[in-house]
PDB file with one MODEL, atoms N, CA, C and O in Angstrom:
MODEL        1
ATOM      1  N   UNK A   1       0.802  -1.192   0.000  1.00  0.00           N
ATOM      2  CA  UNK A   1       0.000   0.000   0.000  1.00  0.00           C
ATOM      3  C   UNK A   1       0.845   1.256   0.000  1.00  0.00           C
ATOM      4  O   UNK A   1       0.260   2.334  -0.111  1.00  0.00           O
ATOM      5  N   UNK A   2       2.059   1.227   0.104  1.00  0.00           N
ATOM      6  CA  UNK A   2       3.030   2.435   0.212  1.00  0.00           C
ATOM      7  C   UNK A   2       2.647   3.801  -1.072  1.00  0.00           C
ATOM      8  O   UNK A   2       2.096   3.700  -2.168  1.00  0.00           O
ATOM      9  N   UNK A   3       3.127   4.830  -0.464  1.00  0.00           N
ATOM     10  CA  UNK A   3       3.072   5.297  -1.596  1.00  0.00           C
ATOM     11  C   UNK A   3       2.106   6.337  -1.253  1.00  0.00           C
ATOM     12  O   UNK A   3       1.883   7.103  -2.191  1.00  0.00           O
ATOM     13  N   UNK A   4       1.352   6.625   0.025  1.00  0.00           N
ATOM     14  CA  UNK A   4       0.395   7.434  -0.099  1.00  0.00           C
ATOM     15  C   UNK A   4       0.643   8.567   0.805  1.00  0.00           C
ATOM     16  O   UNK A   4      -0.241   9.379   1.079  1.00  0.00           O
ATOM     17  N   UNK A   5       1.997   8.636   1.331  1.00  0.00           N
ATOM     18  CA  UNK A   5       2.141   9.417   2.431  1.00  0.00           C
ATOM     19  C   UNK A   5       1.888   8.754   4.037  1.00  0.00           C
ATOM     20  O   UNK A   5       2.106   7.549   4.166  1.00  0.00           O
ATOM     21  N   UNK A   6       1.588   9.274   4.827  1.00  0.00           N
ATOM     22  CA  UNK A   6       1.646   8.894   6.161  1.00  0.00           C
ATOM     23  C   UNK A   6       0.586   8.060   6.073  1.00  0.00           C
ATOM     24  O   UNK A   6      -0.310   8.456   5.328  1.00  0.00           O
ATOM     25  N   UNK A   7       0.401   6.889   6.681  1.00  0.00           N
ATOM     26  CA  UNK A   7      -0.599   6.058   7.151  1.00  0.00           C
ATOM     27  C   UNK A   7      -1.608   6.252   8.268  1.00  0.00           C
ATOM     28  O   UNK A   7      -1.187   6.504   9.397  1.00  0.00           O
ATOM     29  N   UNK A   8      -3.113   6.137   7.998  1.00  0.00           N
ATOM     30  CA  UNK A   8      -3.885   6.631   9.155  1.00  0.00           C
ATOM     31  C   UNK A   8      -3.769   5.591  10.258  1.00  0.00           C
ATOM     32  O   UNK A   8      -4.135   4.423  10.132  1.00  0.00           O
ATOM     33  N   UNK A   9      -3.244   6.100  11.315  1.00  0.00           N
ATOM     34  CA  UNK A   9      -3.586   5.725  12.630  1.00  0.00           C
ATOM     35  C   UNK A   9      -4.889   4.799  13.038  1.00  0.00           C
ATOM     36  O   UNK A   9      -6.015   5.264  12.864  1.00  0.00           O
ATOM     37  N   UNK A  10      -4.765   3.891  13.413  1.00  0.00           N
ATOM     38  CA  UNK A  10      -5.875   2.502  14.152  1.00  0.00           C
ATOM     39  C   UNK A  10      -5.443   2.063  15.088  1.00  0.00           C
ATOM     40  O   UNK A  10      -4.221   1.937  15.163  1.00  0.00           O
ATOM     41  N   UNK A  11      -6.337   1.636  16.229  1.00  0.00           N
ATOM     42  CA  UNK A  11      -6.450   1.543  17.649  1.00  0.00           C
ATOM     43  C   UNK A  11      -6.658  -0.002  17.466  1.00  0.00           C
ATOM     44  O   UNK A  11      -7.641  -0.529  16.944  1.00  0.00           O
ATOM     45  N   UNK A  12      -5.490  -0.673  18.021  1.00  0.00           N
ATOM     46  CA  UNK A  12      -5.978  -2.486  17.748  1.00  0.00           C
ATOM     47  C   UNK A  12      -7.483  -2.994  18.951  1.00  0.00           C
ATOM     48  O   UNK A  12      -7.454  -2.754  20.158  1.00  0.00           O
ATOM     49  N   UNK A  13      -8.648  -3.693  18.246  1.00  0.00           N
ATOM     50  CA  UNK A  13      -9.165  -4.231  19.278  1.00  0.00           C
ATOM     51  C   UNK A  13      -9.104  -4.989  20.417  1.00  0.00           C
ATOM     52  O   UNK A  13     -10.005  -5.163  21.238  1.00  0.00           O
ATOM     53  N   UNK A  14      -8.194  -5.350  20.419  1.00  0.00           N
ATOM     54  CA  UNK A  14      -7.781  -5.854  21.788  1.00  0.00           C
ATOM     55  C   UNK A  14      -6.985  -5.717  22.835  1.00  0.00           C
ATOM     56  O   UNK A  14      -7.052  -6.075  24.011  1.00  0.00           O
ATOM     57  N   UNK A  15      -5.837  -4.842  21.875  1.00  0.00           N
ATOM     58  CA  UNK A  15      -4.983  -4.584  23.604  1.00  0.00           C
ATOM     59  C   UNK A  15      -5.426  -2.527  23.565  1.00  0.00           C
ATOM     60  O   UNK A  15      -5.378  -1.887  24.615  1.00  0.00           O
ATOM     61  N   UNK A  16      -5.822  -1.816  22.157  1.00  0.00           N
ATOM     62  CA  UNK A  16      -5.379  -0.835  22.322  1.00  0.00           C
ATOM     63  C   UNK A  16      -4.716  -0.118  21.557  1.00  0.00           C
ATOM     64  O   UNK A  16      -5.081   0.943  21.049  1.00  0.00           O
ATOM     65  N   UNK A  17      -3.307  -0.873  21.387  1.00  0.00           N
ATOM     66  CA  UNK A  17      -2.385   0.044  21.061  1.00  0.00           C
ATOM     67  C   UNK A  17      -2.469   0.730  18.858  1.00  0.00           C
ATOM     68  O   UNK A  17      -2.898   0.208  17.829  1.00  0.00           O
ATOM     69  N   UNK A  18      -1.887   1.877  19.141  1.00  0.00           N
ATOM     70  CA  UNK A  18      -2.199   2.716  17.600  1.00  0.00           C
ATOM     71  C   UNK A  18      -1.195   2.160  17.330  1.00  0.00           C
ATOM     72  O   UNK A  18      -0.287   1.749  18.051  1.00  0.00           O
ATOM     73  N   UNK A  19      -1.397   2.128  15.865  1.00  0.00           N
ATOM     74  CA  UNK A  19      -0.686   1.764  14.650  1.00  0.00           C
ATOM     75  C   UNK A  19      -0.781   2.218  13.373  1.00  0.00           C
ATOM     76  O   UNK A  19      -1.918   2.683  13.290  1.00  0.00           O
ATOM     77  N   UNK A  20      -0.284   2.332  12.438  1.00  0.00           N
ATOM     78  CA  UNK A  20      -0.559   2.484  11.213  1.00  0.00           C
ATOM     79  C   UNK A  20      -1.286   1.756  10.316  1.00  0.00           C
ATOM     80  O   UNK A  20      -0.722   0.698  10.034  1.00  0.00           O
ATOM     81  N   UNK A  21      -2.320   1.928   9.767  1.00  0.00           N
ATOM     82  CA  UNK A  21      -3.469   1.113   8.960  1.00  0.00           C
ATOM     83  C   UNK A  21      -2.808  -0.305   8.163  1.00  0.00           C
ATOM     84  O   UNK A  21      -3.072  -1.478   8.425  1.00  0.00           O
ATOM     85  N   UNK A  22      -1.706   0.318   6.931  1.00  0.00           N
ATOM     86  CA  UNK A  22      -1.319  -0.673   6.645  1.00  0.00           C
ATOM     87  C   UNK A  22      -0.241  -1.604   7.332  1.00  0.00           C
ATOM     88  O   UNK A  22       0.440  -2.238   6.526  1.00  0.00           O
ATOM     89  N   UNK A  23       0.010  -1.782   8.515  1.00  0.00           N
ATOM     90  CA  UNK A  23       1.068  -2.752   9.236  1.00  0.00           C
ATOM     91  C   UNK A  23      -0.305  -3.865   9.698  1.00  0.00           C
ATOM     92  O   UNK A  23      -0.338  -5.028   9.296  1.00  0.00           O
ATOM     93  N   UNK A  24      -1.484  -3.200  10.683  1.00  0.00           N
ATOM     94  CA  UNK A  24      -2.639  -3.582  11.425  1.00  0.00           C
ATOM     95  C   UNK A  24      -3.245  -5.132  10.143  1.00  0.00           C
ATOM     96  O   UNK A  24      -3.291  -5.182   8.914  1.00  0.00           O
ATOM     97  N   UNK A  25      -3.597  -6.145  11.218  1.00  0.00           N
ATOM     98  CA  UNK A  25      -4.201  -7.253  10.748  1.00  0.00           C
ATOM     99  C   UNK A  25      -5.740  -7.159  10.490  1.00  0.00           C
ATOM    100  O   UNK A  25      -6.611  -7.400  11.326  1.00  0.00           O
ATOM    101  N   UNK A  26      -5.906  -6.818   9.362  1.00  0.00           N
ATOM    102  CA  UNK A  26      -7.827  -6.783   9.560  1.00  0.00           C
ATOM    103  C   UNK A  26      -8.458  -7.862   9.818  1.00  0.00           C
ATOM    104  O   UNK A  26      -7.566  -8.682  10.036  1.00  0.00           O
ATOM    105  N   UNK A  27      -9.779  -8.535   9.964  1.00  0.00           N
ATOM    106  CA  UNK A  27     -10.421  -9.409  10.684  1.00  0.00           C
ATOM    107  C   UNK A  27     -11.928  -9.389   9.831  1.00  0.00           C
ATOM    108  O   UNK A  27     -12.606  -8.657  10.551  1.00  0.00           O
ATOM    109  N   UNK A  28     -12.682  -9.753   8.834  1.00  0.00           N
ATOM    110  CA  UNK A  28     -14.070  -9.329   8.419  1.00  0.00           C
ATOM    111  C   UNK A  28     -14.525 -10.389   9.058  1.00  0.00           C
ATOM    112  O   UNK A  28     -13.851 -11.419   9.074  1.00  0.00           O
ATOM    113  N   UNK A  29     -15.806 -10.307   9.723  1.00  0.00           N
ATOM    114  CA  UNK A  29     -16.552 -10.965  10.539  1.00  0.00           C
ATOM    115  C   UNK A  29     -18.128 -10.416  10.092  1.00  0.00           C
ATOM    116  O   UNK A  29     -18.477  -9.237  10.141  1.00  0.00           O
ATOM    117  N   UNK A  30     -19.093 -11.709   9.591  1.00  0.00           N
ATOM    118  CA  UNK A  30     -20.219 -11.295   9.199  1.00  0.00           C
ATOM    119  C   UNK A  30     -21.281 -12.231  10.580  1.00  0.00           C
ATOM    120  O   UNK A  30     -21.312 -13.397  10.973  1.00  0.00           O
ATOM    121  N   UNK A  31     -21.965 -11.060  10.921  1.00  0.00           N
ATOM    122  CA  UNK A  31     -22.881 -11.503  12.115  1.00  0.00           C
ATOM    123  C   UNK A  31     -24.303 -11.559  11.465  1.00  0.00           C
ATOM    124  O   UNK A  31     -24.621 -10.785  10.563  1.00  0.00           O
ATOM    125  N   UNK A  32     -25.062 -12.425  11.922  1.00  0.00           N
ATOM    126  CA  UNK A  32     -26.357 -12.624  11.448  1.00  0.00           C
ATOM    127  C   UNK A  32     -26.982 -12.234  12.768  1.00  0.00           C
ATOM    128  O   UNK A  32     -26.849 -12.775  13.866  1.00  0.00           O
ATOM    129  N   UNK A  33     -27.823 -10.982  12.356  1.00  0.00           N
ATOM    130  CA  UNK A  33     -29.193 -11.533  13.517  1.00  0.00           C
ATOM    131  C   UNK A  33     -30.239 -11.858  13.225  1.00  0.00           C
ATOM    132  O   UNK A  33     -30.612 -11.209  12.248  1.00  0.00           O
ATOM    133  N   UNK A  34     -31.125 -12.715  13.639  1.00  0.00           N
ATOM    134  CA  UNK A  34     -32.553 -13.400  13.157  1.00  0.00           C
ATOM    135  C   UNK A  34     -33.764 -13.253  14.297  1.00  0.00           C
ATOM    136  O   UNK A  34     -33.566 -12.821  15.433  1.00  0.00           O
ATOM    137  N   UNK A  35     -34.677 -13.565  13.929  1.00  0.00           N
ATOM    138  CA  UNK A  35     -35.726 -13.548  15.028  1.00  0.00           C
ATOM    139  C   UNK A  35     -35.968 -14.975  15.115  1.00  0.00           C
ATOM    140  O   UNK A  35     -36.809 -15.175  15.992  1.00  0.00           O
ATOM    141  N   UNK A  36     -35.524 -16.191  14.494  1.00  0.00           N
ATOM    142  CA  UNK A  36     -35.507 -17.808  14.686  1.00  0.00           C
ATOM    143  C   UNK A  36     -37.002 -18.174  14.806  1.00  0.00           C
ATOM    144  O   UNK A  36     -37.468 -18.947  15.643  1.00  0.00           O
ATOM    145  N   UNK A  37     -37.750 -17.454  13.769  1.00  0.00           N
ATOM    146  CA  UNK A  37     -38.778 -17.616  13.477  1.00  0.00           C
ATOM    147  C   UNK A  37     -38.865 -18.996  12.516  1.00  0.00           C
ATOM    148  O   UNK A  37     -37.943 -19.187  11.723  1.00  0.00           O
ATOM    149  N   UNK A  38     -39.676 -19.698  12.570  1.00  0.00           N
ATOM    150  CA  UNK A  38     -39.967 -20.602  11.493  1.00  0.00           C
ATOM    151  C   UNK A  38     -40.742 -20.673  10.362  1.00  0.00           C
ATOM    152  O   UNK A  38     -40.774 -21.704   9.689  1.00  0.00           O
ATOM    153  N   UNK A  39     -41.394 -19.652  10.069  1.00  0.00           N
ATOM    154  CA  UNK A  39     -42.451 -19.243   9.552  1.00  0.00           C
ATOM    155  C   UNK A  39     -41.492 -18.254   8.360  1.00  0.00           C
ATOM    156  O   UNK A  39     -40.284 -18.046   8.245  1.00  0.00           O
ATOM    157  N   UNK A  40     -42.994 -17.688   7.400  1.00  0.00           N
ATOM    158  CA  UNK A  40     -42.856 -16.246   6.864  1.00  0.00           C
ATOM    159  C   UNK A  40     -42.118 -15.309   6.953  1.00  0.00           C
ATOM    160  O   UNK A  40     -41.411 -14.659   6.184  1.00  0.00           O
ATOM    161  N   UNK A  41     -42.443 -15.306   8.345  1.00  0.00           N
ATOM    162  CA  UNK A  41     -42.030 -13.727   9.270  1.00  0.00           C
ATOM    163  C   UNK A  41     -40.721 -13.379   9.255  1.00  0.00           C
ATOM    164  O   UNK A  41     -40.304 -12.341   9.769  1.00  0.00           O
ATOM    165  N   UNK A  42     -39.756 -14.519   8.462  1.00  0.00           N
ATOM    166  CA  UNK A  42     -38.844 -14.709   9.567  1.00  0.00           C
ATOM    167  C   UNK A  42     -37.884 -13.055   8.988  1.00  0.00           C
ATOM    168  O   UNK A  42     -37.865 -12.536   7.873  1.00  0.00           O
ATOM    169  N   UNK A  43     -37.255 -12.663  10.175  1.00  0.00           N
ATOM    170  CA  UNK A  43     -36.087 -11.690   9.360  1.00  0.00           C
ATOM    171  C   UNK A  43     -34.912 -11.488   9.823  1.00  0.00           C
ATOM    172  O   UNK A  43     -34.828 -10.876  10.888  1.00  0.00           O
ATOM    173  N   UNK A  44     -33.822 -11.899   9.221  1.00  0.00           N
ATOM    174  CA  UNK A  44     -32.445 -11.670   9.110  1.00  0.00           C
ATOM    175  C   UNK A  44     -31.513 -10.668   8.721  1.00  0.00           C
ATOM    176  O   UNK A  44     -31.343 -10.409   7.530  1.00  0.00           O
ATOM    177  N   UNK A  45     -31.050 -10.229   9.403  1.00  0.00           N
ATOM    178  CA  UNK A  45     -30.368  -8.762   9.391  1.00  0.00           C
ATOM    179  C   UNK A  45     -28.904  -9.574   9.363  1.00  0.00           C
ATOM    180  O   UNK A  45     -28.734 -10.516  10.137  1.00  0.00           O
ATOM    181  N   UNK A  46     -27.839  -9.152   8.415  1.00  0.00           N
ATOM    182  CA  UNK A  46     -26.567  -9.330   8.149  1.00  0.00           C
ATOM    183  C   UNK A  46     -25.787  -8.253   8.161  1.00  0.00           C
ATOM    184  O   UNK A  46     -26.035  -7.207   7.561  1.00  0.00           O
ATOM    185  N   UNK A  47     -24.412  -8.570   9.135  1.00  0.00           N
ATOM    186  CA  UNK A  47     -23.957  -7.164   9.242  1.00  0.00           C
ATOM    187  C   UNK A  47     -22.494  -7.588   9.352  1.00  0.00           C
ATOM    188  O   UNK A  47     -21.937  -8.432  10.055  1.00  0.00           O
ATOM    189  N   UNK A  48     -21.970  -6.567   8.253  1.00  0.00           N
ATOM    190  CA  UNK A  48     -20.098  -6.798   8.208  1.00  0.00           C
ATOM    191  C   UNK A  48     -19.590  -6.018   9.167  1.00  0.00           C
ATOM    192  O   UNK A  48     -19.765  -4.805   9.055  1.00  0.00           O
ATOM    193  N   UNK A  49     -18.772  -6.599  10.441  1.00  0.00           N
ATOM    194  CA  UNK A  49     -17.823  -5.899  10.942  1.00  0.00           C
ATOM    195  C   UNK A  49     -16.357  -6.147  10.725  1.00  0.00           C
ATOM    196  O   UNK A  49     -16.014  -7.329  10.718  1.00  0.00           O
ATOM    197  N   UNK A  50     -15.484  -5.279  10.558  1.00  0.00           N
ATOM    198  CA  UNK A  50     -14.570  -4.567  10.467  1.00  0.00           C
ATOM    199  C   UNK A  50     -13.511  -4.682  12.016  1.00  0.00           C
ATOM    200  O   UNK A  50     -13.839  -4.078  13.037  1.00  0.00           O
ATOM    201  N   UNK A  51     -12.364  -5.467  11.946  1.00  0.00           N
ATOM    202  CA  UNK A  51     -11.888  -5.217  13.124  1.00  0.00           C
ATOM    203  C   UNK A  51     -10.499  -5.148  12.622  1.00  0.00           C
ATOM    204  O   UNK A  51     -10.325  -5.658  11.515  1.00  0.00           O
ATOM    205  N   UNK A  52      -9.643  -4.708  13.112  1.00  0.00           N
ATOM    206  CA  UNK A  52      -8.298  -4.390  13.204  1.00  0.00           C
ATOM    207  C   UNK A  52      -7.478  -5.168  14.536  1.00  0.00           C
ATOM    208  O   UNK A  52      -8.021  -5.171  15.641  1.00  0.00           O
ATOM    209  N   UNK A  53      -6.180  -5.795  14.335  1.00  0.00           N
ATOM    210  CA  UNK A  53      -5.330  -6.437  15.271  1.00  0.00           C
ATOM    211  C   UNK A  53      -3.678  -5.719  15.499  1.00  0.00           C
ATOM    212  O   UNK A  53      -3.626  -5.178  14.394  1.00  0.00           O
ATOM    213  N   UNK A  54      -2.791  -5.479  15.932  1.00  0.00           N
ATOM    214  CA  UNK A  54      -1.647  -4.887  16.064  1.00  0.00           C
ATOM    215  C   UNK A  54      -1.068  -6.825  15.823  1.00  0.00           C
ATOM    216  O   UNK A  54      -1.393  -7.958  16.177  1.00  0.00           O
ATOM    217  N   UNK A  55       0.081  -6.017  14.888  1.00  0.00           N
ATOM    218  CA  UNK A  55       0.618  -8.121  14.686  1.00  0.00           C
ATOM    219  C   UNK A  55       1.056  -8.670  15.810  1.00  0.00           C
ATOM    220  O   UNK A  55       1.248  -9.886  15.830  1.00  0.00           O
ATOM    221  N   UNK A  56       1.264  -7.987  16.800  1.00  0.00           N
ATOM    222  CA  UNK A  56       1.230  -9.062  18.131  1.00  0.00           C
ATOM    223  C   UNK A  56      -0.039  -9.967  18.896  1.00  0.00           C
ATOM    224  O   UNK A  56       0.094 -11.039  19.486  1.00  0.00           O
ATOM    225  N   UNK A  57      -1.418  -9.109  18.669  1.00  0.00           N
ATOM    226  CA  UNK A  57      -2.545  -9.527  19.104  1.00  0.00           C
ATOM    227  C   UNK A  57      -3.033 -10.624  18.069  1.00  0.00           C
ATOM    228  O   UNK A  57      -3.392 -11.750  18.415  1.00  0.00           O
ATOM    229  N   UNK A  58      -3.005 -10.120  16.613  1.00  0.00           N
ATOM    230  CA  UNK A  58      -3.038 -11.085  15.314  1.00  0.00           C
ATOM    231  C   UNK A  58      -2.288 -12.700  15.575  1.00  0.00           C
ATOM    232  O   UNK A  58      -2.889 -13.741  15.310  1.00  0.00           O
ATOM    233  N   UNK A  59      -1.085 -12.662  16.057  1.00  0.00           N
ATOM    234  CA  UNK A  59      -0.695 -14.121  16.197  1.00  0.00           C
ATOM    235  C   UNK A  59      -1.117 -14.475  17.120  1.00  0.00           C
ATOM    236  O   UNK A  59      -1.169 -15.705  17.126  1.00  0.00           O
ATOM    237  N   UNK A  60      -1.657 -13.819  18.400  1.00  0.00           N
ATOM    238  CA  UNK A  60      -1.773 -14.866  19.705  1.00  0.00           C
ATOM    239  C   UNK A  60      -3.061 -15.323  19.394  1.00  0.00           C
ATOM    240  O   UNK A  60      -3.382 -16.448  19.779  1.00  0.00           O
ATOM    241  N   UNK A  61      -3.984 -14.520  18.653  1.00  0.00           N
ATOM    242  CA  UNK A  61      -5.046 -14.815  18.485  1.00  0.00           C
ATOM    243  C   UNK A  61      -5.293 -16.050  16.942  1.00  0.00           C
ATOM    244  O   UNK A  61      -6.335 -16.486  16.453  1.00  0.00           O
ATOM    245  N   UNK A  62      -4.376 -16.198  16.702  1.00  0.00           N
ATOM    246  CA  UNK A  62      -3.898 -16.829  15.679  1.00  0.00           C
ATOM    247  C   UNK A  62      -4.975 -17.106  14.236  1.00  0.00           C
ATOM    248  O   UNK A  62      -5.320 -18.139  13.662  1.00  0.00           O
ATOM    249  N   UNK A  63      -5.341 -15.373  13.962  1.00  0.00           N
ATOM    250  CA  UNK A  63      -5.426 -14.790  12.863  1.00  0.00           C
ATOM    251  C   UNK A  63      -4.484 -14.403  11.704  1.00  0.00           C
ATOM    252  O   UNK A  63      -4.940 -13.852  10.702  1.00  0.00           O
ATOM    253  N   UNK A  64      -3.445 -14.629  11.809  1.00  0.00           N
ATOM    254  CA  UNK A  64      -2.634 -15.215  10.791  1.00  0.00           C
ATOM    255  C   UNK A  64      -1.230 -15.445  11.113  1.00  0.00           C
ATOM    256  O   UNK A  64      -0.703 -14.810  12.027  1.00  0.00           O
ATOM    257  N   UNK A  65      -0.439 -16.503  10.273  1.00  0.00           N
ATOM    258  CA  UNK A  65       0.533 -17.160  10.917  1.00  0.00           C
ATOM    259  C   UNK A  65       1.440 -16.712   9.895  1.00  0.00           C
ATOM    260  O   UNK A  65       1.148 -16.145   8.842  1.00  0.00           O
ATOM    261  N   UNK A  66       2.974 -17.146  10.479  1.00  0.00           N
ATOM    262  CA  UNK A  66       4.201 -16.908   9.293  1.00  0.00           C
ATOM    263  C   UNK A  66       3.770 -17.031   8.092  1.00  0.00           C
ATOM    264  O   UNK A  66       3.058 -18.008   7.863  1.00  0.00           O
ATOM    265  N   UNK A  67       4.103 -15.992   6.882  1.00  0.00           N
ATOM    266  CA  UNK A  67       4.160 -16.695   5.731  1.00  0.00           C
ATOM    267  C   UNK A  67       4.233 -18.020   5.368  1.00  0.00           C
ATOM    268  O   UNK A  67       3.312 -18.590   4.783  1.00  0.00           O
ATOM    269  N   UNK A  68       5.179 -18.498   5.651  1.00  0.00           N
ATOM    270  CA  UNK A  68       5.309 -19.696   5.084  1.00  0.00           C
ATOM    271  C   UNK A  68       4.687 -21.238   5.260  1.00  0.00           C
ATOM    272  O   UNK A  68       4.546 -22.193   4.497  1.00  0.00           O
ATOM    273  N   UNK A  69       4.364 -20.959   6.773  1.00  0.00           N
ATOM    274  CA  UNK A  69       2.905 -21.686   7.583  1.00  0.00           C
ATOM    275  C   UNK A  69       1.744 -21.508   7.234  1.00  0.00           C
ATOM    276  O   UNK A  69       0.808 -22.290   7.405  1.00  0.00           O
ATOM    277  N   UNK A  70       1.714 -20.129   6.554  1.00  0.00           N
ATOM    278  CA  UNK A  70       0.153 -20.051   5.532  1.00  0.00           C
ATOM    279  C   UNK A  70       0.097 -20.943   4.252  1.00  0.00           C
ATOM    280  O   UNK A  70      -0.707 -21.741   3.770  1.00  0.00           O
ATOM    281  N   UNK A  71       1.185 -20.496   3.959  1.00  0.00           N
ATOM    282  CA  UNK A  71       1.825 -21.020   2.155  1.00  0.00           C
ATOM    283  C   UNK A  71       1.428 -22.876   2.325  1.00  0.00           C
ATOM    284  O   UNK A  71       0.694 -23.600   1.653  1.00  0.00           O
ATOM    285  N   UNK A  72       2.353 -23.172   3.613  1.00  0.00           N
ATOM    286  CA  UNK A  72       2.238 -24.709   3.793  1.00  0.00           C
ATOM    287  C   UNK A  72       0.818 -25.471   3.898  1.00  0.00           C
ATOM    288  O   UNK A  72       0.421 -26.525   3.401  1.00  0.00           O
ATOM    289  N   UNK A  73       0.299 -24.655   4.622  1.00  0.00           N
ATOM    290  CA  UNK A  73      -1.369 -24.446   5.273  1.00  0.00           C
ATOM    291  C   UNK A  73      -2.418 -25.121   3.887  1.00  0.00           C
ATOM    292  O   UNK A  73      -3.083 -26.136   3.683  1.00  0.00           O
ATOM    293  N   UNK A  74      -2.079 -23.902   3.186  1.00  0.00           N
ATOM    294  CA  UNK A  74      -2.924 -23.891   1.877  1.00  0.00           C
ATOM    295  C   UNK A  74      -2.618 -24.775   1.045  1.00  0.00           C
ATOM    296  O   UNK A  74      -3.511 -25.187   0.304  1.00  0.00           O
ATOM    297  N   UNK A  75      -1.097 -25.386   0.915  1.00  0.00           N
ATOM    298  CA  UNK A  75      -0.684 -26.029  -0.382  1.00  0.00           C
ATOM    299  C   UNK A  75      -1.232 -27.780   0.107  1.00  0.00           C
ATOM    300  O   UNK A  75      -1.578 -28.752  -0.565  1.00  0.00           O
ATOM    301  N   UNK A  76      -1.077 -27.523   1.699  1.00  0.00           N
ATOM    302  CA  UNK A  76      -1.632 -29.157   1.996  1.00  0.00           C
ATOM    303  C   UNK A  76      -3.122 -29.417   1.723  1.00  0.00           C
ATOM    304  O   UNK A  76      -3.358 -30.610   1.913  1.00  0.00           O
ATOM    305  N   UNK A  77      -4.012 -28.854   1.413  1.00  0.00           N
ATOM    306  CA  UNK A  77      -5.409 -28.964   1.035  1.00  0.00           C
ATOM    307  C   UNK A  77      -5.614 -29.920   0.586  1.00  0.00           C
ATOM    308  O   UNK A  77      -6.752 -30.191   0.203  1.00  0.00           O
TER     309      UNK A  77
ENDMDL
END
């Protein structure tokens, strides 16, 4: 992403600490809410959240791993 001048500032969700946008681990997480109706009625609301990690919180939480443990990850499929 370089190239654009200074990077905007993000607050990681979990411990806190600011960082620069492009270093930060993003996270998309889609939540459903429903009324678990069985019927007609029923209605489902879908909603994208957006979270940000500092790469220390990103590995413990083990949202993404070394390169090459991804690479390995994927190629064993």
């Amino acid at each position: 992403m370089g190239g654009r001048g200074r990077a905007q500032l993000i607050i990681c969700c979990s411990c806190g600490r600011r960082m620069p946008r492009d270093k930060a681990v993003r996270l998309d997480r889609t939540v459903v809410y429903s009324t678990d109706l069985k019927t007609a009625d029923d209605i489902k609301v879908f909603e994208r959240r957006e979270s940000y990690y500092c790469p220390s919180c990103g590995k413990k939480r083990h949202i993404y791993d070394k390169k090459k443990n991804m690479a390995m990850r994927k190629y064993n499929r």
